[in-house]
C-alpha positions in Angstrom: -41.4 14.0 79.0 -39.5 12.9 75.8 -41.7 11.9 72.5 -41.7 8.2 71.6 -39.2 7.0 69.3 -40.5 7.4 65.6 -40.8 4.5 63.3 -38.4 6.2 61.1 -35.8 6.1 63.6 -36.1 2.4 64.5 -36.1 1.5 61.2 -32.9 2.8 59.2 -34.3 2.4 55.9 -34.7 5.1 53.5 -38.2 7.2 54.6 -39.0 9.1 51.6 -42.6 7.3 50.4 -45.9 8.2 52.1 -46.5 4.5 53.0 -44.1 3.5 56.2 -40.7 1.9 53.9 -39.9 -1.9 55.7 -39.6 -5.0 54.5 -42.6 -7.2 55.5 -40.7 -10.2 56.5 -38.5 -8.6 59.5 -40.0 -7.9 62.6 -39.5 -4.1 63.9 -40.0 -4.1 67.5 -38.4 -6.0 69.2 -37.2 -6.3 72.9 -34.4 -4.1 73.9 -32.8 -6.3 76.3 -31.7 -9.0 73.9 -28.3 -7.4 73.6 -27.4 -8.0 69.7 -26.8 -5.3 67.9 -27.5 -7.1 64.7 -28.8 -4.9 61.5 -32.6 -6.2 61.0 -32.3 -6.7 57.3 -33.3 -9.6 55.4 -30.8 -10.6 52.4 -31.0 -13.7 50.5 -28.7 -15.6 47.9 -30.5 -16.4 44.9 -28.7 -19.1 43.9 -27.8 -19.6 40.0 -24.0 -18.7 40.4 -24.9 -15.1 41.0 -23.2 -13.0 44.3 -25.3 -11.4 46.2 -24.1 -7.7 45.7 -22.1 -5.8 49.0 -24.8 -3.1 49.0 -27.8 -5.6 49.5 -26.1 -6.5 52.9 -25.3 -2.9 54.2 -27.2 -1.1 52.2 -30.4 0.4 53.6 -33.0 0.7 50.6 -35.9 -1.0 50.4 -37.3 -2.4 47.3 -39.9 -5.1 46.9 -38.9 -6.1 43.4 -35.6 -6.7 44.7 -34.5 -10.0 44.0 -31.9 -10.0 46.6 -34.0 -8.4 49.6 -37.5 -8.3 47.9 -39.9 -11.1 47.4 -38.8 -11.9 44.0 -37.9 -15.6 42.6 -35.8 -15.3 39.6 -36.5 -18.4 37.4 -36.7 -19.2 33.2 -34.1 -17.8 31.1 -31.1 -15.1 31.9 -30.0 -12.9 29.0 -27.3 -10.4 28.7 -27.4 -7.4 27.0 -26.0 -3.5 26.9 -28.0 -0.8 28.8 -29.3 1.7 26.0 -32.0 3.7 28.4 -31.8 5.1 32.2 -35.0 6.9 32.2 -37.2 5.4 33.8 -37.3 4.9 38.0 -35.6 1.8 38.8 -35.8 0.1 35.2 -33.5 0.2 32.8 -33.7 -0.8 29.2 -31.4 -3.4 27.9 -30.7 -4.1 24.0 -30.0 -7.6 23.0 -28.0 -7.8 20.0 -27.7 -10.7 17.5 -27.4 -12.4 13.6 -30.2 -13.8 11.3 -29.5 -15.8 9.3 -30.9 -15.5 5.5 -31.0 -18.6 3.3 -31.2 -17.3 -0.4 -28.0 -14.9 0.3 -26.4 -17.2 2.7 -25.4 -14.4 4.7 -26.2 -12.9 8.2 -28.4 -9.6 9.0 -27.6 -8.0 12.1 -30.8 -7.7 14.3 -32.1 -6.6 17.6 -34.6 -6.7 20.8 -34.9 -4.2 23.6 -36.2 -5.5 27.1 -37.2 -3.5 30.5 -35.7 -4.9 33.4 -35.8 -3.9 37.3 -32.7 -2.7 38.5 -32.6 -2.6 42.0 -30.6 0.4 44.1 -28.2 -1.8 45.5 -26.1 -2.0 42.1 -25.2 1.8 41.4 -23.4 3.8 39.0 -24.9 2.0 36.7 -24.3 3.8 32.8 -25.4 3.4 29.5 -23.2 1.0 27.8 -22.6 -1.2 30.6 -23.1 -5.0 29.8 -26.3 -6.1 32.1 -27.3 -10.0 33.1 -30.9 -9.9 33.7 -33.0 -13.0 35.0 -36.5 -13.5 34.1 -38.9 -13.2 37.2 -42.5 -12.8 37.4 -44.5 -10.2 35.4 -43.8 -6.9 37.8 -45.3 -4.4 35.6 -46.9 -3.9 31.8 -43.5 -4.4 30.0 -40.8 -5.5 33.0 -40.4 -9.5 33.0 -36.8 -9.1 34.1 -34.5 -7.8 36.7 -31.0 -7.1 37.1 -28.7 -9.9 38.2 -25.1 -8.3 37.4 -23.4 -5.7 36.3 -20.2 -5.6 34.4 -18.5 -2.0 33.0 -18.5 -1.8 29.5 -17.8 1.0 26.7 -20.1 4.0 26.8 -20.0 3.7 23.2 -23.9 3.7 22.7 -25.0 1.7 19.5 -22.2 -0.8 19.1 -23.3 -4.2 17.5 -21.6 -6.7 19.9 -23.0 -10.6 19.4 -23.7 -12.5 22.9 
């Protein structure tokens, strides 16, 4: 007599929630005889000029704020911006740079905004000072309006003033 075949097993994602990790659009259990060996893993393009990231095809994570394997929409603005904070679980905290401009002096001030943003696992090595295109999605917690859309590897220099 041999056990059945745990979920975790069938399933390669990554098991370490209490709630069962799948994503809710594949379908699990299917027949053994079909023959394909094909990963069950749904991965979508979402469009804009943006690749879809290697790691959201092989990777085997799953996130449902993801816009690439999740059920996220990515639509409205898309604003880059350097990575300043990496504290949080999956977020990261972006800081948007740029120049206001004072009439009576005729001169600039340098000025800024910070924004949360989802980063999903399949973009890693992710560091503070990288330069980060986020896209705005819907509302996917209190402050997080945005997630992560590219990566690019910039200076670790922290608080640099760098106009977008």
């Amino acid at each position: 007599f041999s056990p059945p075949a745990s979920p975790c097993k069938m399933s390669e994602a990554q098991q370490n929630e209490r709630a069962f990790q799948k994503q809710p659009t594949v379908f699990q259990n299917r027949k053994k005889g079909t023959g394909s060996k094909k990963k069950l893993r749904l991965v979508r393009n979402i469009g804009l000029g943006f690749k879809t990231p290697r790691e959201a095809f092989e990777g085997n994570y799953i996130d449902k704020k993801c816009p690439f394997t999740g059920n996220i929409r990515i639509r409205g603005r898309i604003l880059t911006g350097i990575v300043t904070k990496l504290k949080m679980q999956r977020t990261l905290v972006i800081r948007r740079d740029y120049l206001h401009y004072i009439t009576k002096y005729n001169r600039f001030e340098k000025r800024h905004k910070t924004l949360s943003a989802h980063l999903s696992p399949c973009f890693r090595d992710v560091k503070v000072g990288d330069i980060v295109t986020a896209g705005e999605c819907r509302p996917l917690s209190k402050t997080v309006r945005f997630n992560v859309i590219k990566v690019v590897k910039g200076q670790s220099n922290k608080k640099q003033f760098e106009k977008f």
